[in-house]
C-alpha positions as YAML, in Angstrom:
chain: A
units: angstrom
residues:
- id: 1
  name: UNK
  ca: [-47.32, 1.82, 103.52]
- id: 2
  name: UNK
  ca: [-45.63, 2.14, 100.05]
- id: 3
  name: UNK
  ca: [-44.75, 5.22, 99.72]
- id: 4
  name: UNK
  ca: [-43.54, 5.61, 103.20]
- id: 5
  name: UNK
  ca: [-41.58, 3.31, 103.09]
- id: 6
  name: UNK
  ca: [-39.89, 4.49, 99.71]
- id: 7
  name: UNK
  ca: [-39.55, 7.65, 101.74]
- id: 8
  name: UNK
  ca: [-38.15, 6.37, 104.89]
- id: 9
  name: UNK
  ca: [-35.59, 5.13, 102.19]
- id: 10
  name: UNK
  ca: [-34.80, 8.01, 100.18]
- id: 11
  name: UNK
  ca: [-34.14, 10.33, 103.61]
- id: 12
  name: UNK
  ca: [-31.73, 7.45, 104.50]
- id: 13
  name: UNK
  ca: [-29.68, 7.09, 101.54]
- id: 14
  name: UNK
  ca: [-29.05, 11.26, 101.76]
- id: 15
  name: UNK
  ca: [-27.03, 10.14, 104.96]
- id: 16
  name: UNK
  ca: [-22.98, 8.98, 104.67]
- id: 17
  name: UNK
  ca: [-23.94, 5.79, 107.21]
- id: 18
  name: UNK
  ca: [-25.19, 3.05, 107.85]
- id: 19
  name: UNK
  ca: [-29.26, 3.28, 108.68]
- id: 20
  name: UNK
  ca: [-31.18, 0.24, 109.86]
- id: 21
  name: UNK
  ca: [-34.92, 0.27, 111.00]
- id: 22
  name: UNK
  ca: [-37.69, -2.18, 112.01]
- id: 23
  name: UNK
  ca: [-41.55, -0.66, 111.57]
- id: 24
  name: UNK
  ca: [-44.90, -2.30, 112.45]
- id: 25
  name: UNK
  ca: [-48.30, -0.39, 111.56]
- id: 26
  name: UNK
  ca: [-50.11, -1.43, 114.39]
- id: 27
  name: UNK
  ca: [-53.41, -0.96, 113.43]
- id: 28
  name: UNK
  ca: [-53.13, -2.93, 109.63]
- id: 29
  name: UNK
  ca: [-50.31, -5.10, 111.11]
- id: 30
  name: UNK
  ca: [-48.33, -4.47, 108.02]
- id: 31
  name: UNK
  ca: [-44.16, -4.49, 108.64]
- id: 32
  name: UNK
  ca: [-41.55, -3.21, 106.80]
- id: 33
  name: UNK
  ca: [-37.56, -2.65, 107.16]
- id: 34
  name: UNK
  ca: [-34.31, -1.68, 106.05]
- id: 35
  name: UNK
  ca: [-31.18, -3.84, 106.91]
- id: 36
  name: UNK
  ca: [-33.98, -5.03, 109.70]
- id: 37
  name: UNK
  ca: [-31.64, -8.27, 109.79]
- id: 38
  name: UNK
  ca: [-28.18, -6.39, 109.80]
- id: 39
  name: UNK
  ca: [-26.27, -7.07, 113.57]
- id: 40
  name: UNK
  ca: [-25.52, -3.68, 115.19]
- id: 41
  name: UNK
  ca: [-24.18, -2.72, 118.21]
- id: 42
  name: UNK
  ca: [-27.68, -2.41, 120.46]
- id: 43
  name: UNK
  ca: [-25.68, 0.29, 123.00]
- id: 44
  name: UNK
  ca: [-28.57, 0.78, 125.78]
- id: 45
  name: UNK
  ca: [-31.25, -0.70, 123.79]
- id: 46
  name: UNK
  ca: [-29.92, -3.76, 124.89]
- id: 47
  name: UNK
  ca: [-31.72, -2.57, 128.33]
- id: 48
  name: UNK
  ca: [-35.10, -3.53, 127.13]
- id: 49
  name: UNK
  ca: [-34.48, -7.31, 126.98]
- id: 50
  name: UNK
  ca: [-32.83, -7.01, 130.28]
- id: 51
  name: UNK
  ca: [-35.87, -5.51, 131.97]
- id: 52
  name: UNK
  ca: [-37.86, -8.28, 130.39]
- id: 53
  name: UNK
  ca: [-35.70, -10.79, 131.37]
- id: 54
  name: UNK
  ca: [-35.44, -9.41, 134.56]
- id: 55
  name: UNK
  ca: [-39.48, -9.37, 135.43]
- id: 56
  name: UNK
  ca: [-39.70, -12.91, 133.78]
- id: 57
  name: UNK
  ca: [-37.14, -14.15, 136.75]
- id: 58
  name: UNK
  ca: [-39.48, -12.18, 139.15]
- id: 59
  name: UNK
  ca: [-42.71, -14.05, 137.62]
- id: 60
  name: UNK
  ca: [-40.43, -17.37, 138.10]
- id: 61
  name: UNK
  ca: [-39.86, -15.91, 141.98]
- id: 62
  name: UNK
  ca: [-36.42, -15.35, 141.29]
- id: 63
  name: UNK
  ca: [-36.10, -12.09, 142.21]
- id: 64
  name: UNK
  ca: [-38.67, -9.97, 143.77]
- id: 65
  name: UNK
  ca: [-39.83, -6.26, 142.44]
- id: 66
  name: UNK
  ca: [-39.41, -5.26, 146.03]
- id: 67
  name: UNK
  ca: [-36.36, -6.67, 147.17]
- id: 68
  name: UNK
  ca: [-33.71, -4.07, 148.77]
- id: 69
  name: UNK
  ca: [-30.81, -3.45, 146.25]
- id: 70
  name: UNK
  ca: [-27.03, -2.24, 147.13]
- id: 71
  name: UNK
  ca: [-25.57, 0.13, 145.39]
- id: 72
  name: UNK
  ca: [-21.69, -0.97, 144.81]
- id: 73
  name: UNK
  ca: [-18.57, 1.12, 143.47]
- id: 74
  name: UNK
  ca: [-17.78, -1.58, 141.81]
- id: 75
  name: UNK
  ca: [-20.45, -0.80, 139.02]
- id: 76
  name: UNK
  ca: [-19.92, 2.73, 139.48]
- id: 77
  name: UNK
  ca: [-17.05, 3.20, 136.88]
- id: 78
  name: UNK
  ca: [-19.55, 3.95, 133.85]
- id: 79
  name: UNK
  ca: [-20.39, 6.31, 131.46]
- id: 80
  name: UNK
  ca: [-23.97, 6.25, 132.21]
- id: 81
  name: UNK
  ca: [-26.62, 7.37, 134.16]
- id: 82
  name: UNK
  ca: [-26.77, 9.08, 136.96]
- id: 83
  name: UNK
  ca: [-25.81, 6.51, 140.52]
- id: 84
  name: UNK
  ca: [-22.11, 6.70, 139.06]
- id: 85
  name: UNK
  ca: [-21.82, 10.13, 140.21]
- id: 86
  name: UNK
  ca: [-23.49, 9.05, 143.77]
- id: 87
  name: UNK
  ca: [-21.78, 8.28, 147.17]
- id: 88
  name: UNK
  ca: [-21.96, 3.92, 147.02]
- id: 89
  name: UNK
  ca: [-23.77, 2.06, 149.71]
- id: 90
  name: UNK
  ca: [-27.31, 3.17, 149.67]
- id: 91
  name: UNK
  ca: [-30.45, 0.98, 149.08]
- id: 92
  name: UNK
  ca: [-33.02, 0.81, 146.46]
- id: 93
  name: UNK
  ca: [-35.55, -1.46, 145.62]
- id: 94
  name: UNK
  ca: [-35.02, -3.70, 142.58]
- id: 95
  name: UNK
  ca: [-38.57, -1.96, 140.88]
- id: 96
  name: UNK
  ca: [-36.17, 1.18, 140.95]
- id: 97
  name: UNK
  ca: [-32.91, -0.54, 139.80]
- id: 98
  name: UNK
  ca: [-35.08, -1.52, 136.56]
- id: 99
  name: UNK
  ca: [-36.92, 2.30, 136.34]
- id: 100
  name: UNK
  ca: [-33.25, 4.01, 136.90]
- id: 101
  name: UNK
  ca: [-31.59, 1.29, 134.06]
- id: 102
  name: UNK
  ca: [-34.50, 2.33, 131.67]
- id: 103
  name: UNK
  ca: [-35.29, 6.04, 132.17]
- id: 104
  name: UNK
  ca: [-31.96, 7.67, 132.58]
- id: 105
  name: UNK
  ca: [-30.12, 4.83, 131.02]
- id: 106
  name: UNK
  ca: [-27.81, 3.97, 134.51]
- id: 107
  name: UNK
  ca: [-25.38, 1.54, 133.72]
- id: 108
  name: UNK
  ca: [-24.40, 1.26, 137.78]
- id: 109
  name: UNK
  ca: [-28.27, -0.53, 137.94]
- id: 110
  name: UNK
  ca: [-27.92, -2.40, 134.94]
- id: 111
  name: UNK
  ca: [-24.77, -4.19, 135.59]
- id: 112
  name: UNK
  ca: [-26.46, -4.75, 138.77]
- id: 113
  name: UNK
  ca: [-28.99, -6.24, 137.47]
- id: 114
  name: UNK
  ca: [-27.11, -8.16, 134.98]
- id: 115
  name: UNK
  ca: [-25.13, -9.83, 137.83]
- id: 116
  name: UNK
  ca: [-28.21, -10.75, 139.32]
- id: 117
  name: UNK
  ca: [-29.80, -12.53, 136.60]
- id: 118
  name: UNK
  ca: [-26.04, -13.17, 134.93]
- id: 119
  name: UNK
  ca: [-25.46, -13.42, 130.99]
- id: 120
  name: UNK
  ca: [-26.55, -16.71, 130.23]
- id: 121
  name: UNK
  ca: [-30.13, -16.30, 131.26]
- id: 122
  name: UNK
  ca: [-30.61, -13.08, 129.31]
- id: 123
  name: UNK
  ca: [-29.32, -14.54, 126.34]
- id: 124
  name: UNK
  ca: [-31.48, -17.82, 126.52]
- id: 125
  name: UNK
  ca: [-33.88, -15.57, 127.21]
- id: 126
  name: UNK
  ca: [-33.56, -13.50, 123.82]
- id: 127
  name: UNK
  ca: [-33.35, -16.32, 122.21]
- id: 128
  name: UNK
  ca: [-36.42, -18.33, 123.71]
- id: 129
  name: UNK
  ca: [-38.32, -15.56, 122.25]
- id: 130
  name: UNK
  ca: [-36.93, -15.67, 118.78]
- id: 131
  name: UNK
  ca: [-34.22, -12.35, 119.13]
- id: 132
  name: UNK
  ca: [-31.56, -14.46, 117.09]
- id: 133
  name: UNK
  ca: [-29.65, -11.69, 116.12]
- id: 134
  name: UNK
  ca: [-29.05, -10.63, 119.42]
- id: 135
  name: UNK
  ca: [-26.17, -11.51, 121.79]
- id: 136
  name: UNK
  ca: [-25.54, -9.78, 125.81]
- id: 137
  name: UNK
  ca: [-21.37, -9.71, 126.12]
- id: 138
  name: UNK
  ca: [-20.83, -7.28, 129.13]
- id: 139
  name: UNK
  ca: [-23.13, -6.37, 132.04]
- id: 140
  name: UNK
  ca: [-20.66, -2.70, 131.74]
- id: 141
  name: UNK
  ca: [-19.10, -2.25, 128.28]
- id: 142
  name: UNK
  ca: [-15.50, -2.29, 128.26]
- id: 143
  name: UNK
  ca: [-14.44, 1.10, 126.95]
- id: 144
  name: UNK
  ca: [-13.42, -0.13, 123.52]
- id: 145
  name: UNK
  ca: [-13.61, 3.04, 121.60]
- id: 146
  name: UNK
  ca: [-15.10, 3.53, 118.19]
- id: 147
  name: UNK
  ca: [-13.02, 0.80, 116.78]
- id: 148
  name: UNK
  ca: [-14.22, -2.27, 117.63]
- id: 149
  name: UNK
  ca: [-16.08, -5.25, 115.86]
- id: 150
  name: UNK
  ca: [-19.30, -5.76, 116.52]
- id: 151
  name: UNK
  ca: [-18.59, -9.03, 117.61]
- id: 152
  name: UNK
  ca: [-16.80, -7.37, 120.94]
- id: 153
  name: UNK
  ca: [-20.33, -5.59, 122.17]
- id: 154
  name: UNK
  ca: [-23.27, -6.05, 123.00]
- id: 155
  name: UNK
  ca: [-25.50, -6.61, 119.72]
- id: 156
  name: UNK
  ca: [-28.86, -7.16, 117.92]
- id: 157
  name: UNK
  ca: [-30.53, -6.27, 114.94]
- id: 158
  name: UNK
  ca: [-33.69, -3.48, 114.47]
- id: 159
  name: UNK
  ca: [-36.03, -6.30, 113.92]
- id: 160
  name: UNK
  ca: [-35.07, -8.27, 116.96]
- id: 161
  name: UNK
  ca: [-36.11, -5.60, 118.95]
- id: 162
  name: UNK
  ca: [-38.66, -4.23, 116.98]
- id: 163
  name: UNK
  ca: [-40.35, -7.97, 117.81]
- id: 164
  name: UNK
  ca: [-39.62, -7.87, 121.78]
- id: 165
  name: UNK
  ca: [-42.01, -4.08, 121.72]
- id: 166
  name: UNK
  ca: [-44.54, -6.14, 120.08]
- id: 167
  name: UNK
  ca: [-44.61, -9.17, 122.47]
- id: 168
  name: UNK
  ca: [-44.34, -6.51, 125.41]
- id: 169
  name: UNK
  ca: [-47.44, -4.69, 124.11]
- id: 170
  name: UNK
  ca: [-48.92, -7.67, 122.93]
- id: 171
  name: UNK
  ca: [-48.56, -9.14, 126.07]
- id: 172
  name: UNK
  ca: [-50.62, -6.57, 128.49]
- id: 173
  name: UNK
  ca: [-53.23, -7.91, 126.97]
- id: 174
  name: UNK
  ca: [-52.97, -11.42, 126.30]
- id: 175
  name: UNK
  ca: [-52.30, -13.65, 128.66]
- id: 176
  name: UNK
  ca: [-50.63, -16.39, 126.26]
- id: 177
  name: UNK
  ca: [-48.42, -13.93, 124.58]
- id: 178
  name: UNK
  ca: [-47.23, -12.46, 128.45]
- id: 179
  name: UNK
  ca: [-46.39, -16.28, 129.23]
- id: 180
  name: UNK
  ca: [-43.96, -16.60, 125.55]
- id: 181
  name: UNK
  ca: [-41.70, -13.92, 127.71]
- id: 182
  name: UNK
  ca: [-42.20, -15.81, 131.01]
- id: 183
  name: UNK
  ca: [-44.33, -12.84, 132.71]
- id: 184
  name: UNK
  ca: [-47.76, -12.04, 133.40]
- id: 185
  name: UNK
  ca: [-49.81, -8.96, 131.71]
- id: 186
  name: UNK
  ca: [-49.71, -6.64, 134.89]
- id: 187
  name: UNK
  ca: [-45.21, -7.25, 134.60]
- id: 188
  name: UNK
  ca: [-45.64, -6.46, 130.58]
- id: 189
  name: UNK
  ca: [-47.76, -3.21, 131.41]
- id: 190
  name: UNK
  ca: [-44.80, -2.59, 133.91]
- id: 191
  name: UNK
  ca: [-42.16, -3.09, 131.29]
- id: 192
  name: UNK
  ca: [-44.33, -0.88, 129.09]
- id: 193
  name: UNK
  ca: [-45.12, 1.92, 132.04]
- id: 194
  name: UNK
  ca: [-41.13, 2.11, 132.91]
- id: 195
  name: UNK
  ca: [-40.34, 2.32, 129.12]
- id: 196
  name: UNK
  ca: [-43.25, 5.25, 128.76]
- id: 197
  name: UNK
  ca: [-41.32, 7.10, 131.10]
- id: 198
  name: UNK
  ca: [-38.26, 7.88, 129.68]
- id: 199
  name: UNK
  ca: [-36.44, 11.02, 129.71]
- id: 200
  name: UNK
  ca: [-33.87, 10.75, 127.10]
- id: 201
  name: UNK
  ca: [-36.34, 11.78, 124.68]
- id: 202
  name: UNK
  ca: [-34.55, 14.09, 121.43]
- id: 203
  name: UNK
  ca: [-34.47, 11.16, 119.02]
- id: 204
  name: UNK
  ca: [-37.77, 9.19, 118.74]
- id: 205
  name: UNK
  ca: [-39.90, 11.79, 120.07]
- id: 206
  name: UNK
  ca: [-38.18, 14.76, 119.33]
- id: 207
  name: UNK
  ca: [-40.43, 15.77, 116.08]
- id: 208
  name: UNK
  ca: [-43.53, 14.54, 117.25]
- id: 209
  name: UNK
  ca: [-46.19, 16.58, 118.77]
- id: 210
  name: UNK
  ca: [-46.19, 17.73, 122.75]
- id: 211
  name: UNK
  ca: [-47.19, 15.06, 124.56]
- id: 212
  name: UNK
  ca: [-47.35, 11.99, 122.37]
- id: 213
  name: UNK
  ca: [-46.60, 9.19, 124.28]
- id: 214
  name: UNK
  ca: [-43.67, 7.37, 123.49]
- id: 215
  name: UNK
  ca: [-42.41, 3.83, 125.50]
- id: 216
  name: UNK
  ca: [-38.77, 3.83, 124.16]
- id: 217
  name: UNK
  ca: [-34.96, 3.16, 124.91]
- id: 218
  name: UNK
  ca: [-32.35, 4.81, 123.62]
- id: 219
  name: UNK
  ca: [-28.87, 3.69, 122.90]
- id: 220
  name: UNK
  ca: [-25.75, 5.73, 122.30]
- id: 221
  name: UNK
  ca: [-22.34, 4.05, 120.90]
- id: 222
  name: UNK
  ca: [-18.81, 4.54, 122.18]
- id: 223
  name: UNK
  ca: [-17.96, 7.92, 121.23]
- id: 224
  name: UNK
  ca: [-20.49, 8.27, 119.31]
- id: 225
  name: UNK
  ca: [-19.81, 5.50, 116.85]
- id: 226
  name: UNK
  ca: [-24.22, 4.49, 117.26]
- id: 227
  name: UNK
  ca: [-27.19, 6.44, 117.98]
- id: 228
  name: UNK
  ca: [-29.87, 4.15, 118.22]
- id: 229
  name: UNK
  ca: [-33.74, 4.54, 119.55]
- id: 230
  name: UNK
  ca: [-36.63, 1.99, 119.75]
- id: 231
  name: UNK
  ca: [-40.36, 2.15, 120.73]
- id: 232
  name: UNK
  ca: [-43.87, 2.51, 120.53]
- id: 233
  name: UNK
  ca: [-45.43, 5.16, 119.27]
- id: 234
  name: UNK
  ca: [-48.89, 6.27, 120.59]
- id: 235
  name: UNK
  ca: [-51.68, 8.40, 119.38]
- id: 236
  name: UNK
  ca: [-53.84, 9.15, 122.87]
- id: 237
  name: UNK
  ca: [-53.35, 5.92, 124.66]
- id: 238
  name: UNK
  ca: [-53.77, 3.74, 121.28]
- id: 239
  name: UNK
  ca: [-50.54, 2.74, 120.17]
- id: 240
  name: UNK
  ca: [-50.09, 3.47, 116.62]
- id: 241
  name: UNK
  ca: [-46.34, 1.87, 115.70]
- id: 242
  name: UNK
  ca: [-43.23, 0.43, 116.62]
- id: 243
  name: UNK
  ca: [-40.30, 1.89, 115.52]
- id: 244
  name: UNK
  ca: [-36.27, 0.88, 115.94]
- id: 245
  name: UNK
  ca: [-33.68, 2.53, 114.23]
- id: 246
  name: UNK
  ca: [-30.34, 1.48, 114.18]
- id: 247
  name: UNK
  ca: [-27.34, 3.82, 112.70]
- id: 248
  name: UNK
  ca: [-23.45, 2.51, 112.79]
- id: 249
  name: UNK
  ca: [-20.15, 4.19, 111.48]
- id: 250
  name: UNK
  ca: [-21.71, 7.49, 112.15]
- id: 251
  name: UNK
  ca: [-18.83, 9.82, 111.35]
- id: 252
  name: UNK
  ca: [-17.65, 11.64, 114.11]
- id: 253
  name: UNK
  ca: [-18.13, 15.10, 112.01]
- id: 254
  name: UNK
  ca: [-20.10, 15.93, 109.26]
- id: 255
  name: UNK
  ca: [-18.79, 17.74, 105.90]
- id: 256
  name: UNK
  ca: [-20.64, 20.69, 107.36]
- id: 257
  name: UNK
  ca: [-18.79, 20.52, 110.35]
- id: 258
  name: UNK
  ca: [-21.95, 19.29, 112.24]
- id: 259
  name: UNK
  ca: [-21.44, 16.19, 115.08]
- id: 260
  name: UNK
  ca: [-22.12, 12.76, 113.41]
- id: 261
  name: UNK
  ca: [-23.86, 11.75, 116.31]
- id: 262
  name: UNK
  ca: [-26.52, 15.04, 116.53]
- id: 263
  name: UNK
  ca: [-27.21, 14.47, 113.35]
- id: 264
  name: UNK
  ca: [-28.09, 10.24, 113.66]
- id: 265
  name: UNK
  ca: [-30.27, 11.52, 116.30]
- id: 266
  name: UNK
  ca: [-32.02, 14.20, 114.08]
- id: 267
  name: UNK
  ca: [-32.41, 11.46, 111.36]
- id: 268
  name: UNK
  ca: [-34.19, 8.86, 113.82]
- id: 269
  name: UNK
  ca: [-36.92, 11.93, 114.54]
- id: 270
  name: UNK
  ca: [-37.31, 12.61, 111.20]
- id: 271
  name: UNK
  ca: [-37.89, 9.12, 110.52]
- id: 272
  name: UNK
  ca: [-40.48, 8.75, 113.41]
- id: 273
  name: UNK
  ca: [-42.09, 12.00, 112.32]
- id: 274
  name: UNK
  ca: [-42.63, 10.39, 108.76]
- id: 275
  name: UNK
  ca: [-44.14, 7.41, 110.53]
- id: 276
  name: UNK
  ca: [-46.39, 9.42, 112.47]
- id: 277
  name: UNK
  ca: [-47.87, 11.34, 109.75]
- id: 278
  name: UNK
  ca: [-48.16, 8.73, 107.66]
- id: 279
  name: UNK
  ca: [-49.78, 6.39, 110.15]
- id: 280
  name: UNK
  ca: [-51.88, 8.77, 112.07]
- id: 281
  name: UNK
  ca: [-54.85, 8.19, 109.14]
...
């Protein structure tokens, strides 16, 4: 794990930002990072928690998977996902609202969904499972620019999320570690089934073989201040790692002339690549 990680390193420091990651060998258990403890803007990363939080309140009969969902205008004025874009009034069921928010990032679902549940129970949430880093300000993100403390966003830290994958995964399989995030293992395989199917897939995945399984979120800052991406990283079925990387100030253009934000993403598959070959044993 050494000399990855002084190589994860080195390919970091050749970029002009800010670089944060959280990794976990999952077959030795060993963990490293860099700025693991550093608050970021999450951007849609954030997403995974409330999916989490979300299928806890359906374990606690809250909420059901199956319940009928309204799409509003209200939550249509976003900059993500698809529903925005979609004549308002139709009906989904809440199992979709949480695929849609994951897979295709739709911020109309999630700040659905984060009016159903409301603020304060995600964030007690997060922090009942030890994400202490991580605070949920908006169900929508006010268009803030790429100006903006960190303090005005949504925000967590690589390791905070790097440790809700590992309860996820941990928990389709045990029992105990399901009921520290207030679900069962059949709503943990869910959360880990809806995050395997994501199709915003040029940062994590991009470098990795065809077909390599990958349950990940994504995240993307205002105007391209963030590029973010965190999962699991599987070899057949086996997972093999958890990765999150975090990058912030990414310049909007590159002394090349290359976009900042192309090239975040092209480090965070670079990084995973690394991982992968390093891992794969």
């Amino acid at each position: 794990m050494e000399a990855l990680v002084q190589q994860l390193h080195r390919l970091c420091d050749s970029y002009p930002f800010h670089t944060g990651w959280y990794l976990k060998d999952l077959r030795t258990g060993e963990v490293a990072q860099r700025n693991g403890d550093v608050i970021v803007p999450s951007a849609s990363t954030r997403k995974i928690a409330i999916m989490m939080a979300a299928l806890k309140a359906v374990n606690e009969g809250k909420l059901s998977l199956n319940q009928p969902v309204t799409i509003q205008a209200r939550y249509q004025n976003n900059q993500s996902g698809t529903f925005q874009h979609l004549q308002p009034g139709f009906t989904i069921q809440f199992r979709d609202a949480l695929v849609m928010m994951i897979i295709v990032s739709d911020n109309t679902c999630t700040g659905t969904i984060v009016d159903m549940l409301g603020l304060d129970y995600i964030n007690a949430f997060c922090q009942s499972i030890g994400m202490r880093g991580t605070t949920h300000r908006h169900g929508i993100p006010p268009r803030l620019g790429r100006h903006h403390p960190v303090e005005a966003v949504n925000a967590t830290t690589p390791a905070d999320v790097g440790l809700l994958l590992d309860l996820i995964l941990q928990g389709t399989r045990s029992p105990e570690v399901a009921a520290r995030l207030g679900c069962t293992p059949a709503l943990c395989q869910l959360g880990l089934d809806i995050l395997s199917w994501q199709k915003l897939s040029w940062r994590l995945p991009a470098y990795l073989p065809w077909g390599t399984k990958v349950a990940h979120k994504t995240g993307t800052g205002q105007d391209g201040r963030n590029n973010n991406d965190a999962g699991i990283i599987f070899q057949g079925e086996e997972p093999l790692f958890i990765l999150s990387v975090f990058t912030e100030q990414v310049p909007q253009e590159m002394p090349d002339g290359m976009p900042g934000y192309t090239v975040a993403g092209q480090l965070i598959a670079r990084l995973c690549r690394l991982c992968y070959d390093a891992l794969l044993g």
